[in-house]
C-alpha positions as CSV (number, residue, x, y, z in Angstrom):
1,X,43.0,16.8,60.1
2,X,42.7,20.4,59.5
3,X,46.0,20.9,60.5
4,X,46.8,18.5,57.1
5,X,44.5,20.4,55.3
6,X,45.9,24.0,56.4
7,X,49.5,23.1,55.1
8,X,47.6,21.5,52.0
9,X,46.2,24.7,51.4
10,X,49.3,26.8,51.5
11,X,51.7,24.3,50.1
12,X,48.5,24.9,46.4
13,X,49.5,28.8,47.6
14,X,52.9,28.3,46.9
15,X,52.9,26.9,44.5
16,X,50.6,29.1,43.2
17,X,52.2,32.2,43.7
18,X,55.5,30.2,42.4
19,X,53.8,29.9,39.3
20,X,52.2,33.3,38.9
21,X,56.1,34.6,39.6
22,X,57.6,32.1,36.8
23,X,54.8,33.5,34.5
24,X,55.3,36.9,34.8
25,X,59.6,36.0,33.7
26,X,58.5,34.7,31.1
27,X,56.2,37.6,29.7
28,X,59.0,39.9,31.0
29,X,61.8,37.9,29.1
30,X,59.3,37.6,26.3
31,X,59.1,41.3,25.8
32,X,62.8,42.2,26.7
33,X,63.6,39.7,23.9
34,X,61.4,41.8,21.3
35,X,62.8,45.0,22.2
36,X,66.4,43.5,21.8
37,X,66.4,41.5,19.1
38,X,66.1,43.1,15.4
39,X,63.6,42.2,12.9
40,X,65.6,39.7,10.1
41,X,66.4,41.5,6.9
42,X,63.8,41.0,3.8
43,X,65.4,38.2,0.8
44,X,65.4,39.5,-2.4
45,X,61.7,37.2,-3.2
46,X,60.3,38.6,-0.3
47,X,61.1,42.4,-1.3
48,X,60.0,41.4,-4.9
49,X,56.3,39.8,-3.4
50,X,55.9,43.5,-1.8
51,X,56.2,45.3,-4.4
52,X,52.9,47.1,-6.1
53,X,51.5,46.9,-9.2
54,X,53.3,50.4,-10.0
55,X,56.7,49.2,-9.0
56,X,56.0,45.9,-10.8
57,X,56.0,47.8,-13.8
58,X,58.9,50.2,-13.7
59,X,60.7,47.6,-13.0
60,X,59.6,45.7,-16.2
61,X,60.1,48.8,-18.1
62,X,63.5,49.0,-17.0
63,X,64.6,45.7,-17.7
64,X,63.2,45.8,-21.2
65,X,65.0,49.2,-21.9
66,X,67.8,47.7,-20.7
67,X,67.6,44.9,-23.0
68,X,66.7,46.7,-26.1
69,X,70.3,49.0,-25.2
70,X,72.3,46.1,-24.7
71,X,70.9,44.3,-28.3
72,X,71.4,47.5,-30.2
73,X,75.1,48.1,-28.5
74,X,75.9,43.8,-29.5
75,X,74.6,44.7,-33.3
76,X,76.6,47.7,-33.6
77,X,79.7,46.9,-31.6
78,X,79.6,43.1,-32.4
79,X,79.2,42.9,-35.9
80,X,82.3,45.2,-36.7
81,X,84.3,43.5,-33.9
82,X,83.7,40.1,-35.8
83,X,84.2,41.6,-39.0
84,X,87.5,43.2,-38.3
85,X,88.7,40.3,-36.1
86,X,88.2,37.8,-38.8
87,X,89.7,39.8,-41.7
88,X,92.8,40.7,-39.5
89,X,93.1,37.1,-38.4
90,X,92.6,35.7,-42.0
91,X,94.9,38.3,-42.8
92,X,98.2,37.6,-40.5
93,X,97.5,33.8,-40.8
94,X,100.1,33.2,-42.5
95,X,102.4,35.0,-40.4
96,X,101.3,33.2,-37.0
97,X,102.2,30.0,-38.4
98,X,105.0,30.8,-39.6
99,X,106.5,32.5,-36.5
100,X,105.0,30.4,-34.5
101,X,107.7,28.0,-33.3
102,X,109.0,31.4,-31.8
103,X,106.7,32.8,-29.9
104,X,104.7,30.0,-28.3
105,X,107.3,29.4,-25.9
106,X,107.2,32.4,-24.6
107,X,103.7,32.7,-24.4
108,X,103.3,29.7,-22.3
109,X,106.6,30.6,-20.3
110,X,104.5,33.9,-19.2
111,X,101.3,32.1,-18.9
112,X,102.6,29.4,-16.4
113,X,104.6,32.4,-14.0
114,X,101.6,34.4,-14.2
115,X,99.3,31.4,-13.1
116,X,102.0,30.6,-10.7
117,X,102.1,34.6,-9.3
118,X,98.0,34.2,-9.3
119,X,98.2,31.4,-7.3
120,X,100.5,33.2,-4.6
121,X,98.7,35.8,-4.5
122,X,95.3,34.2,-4.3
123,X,96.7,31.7,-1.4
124,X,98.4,34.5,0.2
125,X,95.2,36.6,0.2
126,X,93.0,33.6,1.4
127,X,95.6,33.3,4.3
128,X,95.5,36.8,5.3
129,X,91.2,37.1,5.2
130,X,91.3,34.1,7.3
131,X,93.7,35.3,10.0
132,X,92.1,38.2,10.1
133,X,88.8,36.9,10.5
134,X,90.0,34.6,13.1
135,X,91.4,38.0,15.2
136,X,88.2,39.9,15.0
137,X,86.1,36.5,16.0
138,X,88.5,36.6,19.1
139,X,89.8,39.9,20.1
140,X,86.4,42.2,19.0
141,X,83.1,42.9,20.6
142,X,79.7,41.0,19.9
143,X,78.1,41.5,16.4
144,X,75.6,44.1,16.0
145,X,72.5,43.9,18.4
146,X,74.8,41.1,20.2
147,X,75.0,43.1,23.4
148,X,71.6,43.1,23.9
149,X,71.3,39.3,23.2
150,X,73.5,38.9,25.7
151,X,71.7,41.1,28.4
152,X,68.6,39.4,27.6
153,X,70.2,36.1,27.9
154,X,71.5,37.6,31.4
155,X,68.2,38.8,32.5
156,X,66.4,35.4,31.7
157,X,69.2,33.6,34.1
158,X,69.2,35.6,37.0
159,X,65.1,35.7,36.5
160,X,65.1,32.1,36.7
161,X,67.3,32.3,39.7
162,X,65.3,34.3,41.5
163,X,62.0,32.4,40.9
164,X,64.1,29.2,41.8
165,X,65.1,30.5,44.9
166,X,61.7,31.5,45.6
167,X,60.2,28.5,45.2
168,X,63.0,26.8,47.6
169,X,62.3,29.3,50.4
170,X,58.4,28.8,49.8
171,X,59.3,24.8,49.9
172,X,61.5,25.7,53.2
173,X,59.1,27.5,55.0
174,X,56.0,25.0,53.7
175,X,58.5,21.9,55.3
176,X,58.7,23.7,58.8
177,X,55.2,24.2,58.8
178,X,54.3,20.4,58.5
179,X,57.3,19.4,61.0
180,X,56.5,22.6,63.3
C-alpha cells in the first residue's frame, strides 16, 4: 500500500515538473515571439483617429486652401478653355464635315493599332511582373522579419521536443518504478 502510494506520489511529481517545464516554453516562446515579430503598420483611419486637435486642424486648413486654389485655377483656366474651344469648334464645323469622309479612316486606322500596341504591351508587361514575381517567391530569401519567424517557429519545435521527451523519460523511469 505505501509502495502504491509512493509511485502515486512521484508519478503527480512528474507530471508536475512536466507541466511546470511545458509552462515555462510557452512563456519563453511567448516572449521570443514579441521580440521577433513587428508591430502591424497603422491604416490610414487609424493614423487619422490619433491625430490631435492641432493636427486636425491643419489638416482642415489645408484641404480648404487647396480647394479654394483648385476653384479659382477651374474659373480662370476653365472658362477661357470653354470659350475658345467652342468658338474654334463652331468655327471649323464646317470644315470637319466636310473633310470628314477623309480623315476618319485614318483616325480609326490609328486608333485600333494603337489599342492593339496597348494591348501588347499591357499583356506583355503583365507577363513579365508575373514571372518575375514568381522567381523572387522561389529563388529569394524570407520577407522582412521572416527569418525571425522562422527561428521562432524553430525554437517552439525543438522546445516542444524537448519537453516531450522529458515527459517520456519521466513516464520511463515512473514505469520501472511500479514494475521494479
Amino acid at each position: 500500500m505505501a509502495d502504491a502510494k509512493e509511485v502515486s506520489r512521484k508519478a503527480q511529481e512528474a507530471a508536475k515538473i512536466a507541466a511546470q517545464k511545458a509552462q515555462e516554453a510557452a512563456e519563453e516562446v511567448k516572449r521570443r515571439g514579441k521580440e521577433y515579430v513587428a508591430e502591424p503598420a497603422k491604416t490610414m483611419m487609424q493614423r487619422l483617429r490619433g491625430m490631435s486637435y492641432t493636427k486636425w486642424a491643419a489638416l482642415l486648413v489645408g484641404v480648404g486652401i487647396l480647394m479654394a486654389v483648385g476653384t479659382a485655377l477651374l474659373v480662370v483656366l476653365g472658362i477661357p478653355a470653354l470659350v475658345i474651344g467652342g468658338g474654334a469648334l463652331l468655327l471649323f464645323s464646317p470644315i470637319i464635315l466636310l473633310t470628314s469622309p477623309l480623315w476618319i479612316p485614318v483616325v480609326l486606322f490609328f486608333v485600333t493599332i494603337t489599342g492593339i500596341f496597348l494591348a501588347f504591351v499591357g499583356t506583355t508587361s503583365a507577363g513579365i511582373f508575373a514571372l518575375w514575381w514568381v522567381y523572387r517567391y522561389f529563388r529569394t530569401p524570407l520577407p522582412p522579419g521572416g527569418q525571425q519567424v522562422y527561428q521562432l517557429k524553430e525554437y517552439a519545435k525543438d522546445t516542444i521536443q524537448k519537453t516531450a521527451q522529458l515527459v517520456a523519460d519521466k513516464g520511463h523511469d515512473l514505469q520501472e518504478a511500479v514494475s521494479g
